[in-house]
C-alpha positions as CSV (number, residue, x, y, z in Angstrom):
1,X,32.2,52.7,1.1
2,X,31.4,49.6,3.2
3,X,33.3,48.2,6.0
4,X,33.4,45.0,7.6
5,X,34.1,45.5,11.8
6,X,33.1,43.3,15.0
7,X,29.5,44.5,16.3
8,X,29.8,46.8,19.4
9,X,26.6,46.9,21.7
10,X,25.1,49.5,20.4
11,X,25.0,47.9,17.0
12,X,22.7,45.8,18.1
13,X,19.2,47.4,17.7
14,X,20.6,48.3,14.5
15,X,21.2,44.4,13.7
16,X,17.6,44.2,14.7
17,X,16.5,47.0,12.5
18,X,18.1,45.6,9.3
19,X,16.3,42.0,10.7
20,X,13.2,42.9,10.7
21,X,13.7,44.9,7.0
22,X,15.0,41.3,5.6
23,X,13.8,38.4,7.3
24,X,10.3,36.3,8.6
25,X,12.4,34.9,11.3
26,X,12.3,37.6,13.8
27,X,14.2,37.5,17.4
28,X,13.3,39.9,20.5
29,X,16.0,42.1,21.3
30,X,16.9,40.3,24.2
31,X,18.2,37.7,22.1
32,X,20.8,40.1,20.5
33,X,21.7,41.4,23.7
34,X,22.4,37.8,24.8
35,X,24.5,37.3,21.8
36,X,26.0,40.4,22.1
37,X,26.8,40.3,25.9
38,X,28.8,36.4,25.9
39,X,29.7,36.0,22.0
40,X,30.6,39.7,20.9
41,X,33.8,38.2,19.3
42,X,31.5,36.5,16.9
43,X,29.4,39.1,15.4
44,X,30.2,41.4,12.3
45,X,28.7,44.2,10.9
46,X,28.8,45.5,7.4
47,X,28.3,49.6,8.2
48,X,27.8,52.3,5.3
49,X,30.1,54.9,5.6
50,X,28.9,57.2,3.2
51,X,26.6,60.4,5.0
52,X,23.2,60.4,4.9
53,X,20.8,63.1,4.9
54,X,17.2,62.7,6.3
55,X,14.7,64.2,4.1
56,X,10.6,63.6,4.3
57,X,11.4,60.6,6.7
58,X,13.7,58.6,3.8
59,X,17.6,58.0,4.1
60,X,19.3,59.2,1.3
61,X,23.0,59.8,0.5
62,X,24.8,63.3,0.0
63,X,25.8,62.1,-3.4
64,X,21.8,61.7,-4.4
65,X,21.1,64.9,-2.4
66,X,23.4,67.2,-3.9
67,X,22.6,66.4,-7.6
68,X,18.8,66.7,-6.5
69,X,19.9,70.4,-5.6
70,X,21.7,71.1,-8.6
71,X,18.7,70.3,-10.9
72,X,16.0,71.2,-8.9
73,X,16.3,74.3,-6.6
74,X,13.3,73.6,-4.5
75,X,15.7,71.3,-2.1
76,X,18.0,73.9,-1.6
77,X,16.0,74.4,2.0
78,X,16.5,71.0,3.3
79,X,17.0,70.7,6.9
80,X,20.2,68.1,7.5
81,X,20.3,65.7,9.6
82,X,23.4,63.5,9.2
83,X,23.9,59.9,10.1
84,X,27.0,58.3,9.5
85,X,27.4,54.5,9.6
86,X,24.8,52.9,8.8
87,X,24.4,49.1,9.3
88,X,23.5,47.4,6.4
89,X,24.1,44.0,6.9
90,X,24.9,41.3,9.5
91,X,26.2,38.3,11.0
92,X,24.6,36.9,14.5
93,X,26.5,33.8,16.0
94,X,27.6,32.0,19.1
95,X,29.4,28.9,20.3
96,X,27.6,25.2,21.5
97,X,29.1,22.4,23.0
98,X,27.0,19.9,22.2
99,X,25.2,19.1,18.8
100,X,21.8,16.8,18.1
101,X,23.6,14.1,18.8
102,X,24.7,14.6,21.7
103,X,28.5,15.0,20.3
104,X,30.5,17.6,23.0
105,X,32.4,18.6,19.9
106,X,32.9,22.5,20.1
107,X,31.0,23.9,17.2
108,X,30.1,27.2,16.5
109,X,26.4,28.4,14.9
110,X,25.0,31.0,12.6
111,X,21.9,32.4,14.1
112,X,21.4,34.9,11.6
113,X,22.7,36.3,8.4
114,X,20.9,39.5,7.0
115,X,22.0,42.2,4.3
116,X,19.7,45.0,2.9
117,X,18.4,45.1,-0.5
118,X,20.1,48.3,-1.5
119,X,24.1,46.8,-0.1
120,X,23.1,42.8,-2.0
121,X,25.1,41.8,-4.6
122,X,28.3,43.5,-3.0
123,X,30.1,40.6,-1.3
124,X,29.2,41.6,2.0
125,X,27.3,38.4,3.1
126,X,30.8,36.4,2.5
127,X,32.7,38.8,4.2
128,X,31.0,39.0,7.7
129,X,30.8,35.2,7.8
130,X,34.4,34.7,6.5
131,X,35.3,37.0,9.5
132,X,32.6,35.1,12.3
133,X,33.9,31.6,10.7
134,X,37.8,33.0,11.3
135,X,37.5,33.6,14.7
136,X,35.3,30.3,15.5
137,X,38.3,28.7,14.2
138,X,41.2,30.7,15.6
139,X,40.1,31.8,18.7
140,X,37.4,29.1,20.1
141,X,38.7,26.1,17.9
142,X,35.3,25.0,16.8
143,X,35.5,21.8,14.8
144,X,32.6,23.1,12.8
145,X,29.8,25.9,12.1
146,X,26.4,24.8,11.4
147,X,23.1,27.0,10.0
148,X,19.8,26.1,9.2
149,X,18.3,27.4,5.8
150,X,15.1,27.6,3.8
151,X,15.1,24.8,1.5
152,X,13.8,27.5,-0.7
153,X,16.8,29.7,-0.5
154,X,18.1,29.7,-3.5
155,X,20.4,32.7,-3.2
156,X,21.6,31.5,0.5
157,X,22.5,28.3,-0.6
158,X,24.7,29.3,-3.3
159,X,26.0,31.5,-1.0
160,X,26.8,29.0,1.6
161,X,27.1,25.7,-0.7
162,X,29.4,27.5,-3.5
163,X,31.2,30.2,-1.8
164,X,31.9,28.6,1.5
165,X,31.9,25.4,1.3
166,X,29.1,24.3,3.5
167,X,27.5,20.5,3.3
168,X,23.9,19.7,3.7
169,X,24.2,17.8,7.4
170,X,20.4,17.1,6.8
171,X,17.0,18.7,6.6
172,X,14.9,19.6,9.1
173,X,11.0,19.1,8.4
174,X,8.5,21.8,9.1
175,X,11.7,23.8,10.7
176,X,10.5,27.7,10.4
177,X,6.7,28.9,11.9
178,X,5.1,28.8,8.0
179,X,6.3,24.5,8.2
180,X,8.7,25.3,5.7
181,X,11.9,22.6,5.8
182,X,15.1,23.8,6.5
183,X,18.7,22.0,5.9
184,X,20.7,21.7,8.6
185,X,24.3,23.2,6.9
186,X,27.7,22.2,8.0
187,X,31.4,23.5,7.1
188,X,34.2,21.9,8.5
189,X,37.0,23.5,10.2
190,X,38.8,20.2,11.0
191,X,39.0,16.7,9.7
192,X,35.5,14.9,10.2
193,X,35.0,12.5,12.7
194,X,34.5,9.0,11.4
195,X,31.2,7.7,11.3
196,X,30.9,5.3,13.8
C-alpha cells in the first residue's frame, strides 16, 4: 500500500534517489537540503509500505519472494534484509515573492515532480501536488503555483493541464540543458489580476 505524508529530512536523499531514476534534470543534494531545511511544509512523499527483501542487489517485495519459494526451493536460503518504506515518488516545492515580472505577488513553485516507473499509473503524482498545492494555499496564501515543463511531456501535461487545472503562462525557449522549450504553467489559487 502507498501513502501520501510531508517529507521528513531524511527523505531527502531518497527524493534524490528516485530523481536521478526518473529525470535529466538533476539537482545536487544541497538543493534538497535547502528545500528541505526552509520549505519542509511543502514537500510530499509517496512511500511503499509493503516489505522488501534484498536479494542479488534487486528490491523485491515479500509477496514476489514468497511465491518464488513456494515453486522454486533453491530460494529457500535467502538472506533478508528488510526495508520498509520505500519512496517512490515526489513532490519538491518552495515559496517566491516575486515572479518575471517583477509582480511581489506570493506564489508558490514546483521544482520537481518525480514517480517511479513501477508506482505510475496509481494516482500518486496528483496526490502529492494536491497536498503541496493545499498548503501553498492554506497556509502561505499563495495567489498561484507555477512549473515549467517539457513541451514534449505529453503525460505531465495531461497531468497538470487536465487533472489540475493548470494554464500555459507561456513558453520558455531553449529552457532545459538539451535546448528543449519548456511552458511556463500556472494554476490559480485566487482571482487573476487584471491585465493592466
Amino acid at each position: 500500500m502507498v501513502s501520501i505524508r510531508r517529507a521528513e529530512m531524511q527523505d531527502l536523499q531518497h527524493m534524490q534517489h528516485c530523481n536521478l531514476w526518473c529525470l535529466p534534470e538533476n539537482y545536487t543534494f544541497k538543493y534538497y537540503l535547502y528545500h528541505g531545511m526552509v520549505w519542509q511544509s511543502l514537500l510530499y512523499v509517496a512511500e511503499d509500505n509493503i516489505i522488501y527483501q534484498q536479494i542479488n542487489k534487486q528490491y523485491i517485495s515479500k509477496q514476489i519472494i514468497i511465491n518464488k519459494q513456494i515453486n522454486n526451493k533453491s530460494l529457500t536460503q535467502i538472506n533478508y534484509e528488510q526495508n520498509s518504506g520505500r519512496i517512490v515518488g515526489y513532490v519538491l516545492a518552495k515559496q517566491d515573492e516575486e515572479d518575471e515580472e517583477g509582480s511581489k505577488l506570493e506564489h508558490g513553485h514546483i521544482t520537481s515532480l518525480s514517480v517511479l516507473r513501477t508506482h505510475r499509473k496509481l494516482g500518486l503524482a496528483n496526490k502529492v501536488m494536491q497536498s503541496t498545492h493545499r498548503d501553498m494555499d492554506k497556509i502561505f496564501e499563495s495567489h498561484y503555483v507555477s512549473l515549467h515543463v517539457r513541451v514534449s511531456n505529453r503525460a505531465a501535461l495531461g497531468l497538470y493541464r487536465d487533472k489540475l487545472g493548470y494554464e500555459t503562462f507561456d513558453t520558455e525557449e531553449k529552457y532545459y540543458a538539451d535546448d528543449e522549450n519548456a511552458y511556463n504553467m500556472r494554476k490559480w489559487f485566487r482571482k487573476k489580476p487584471e491585465k493592466q
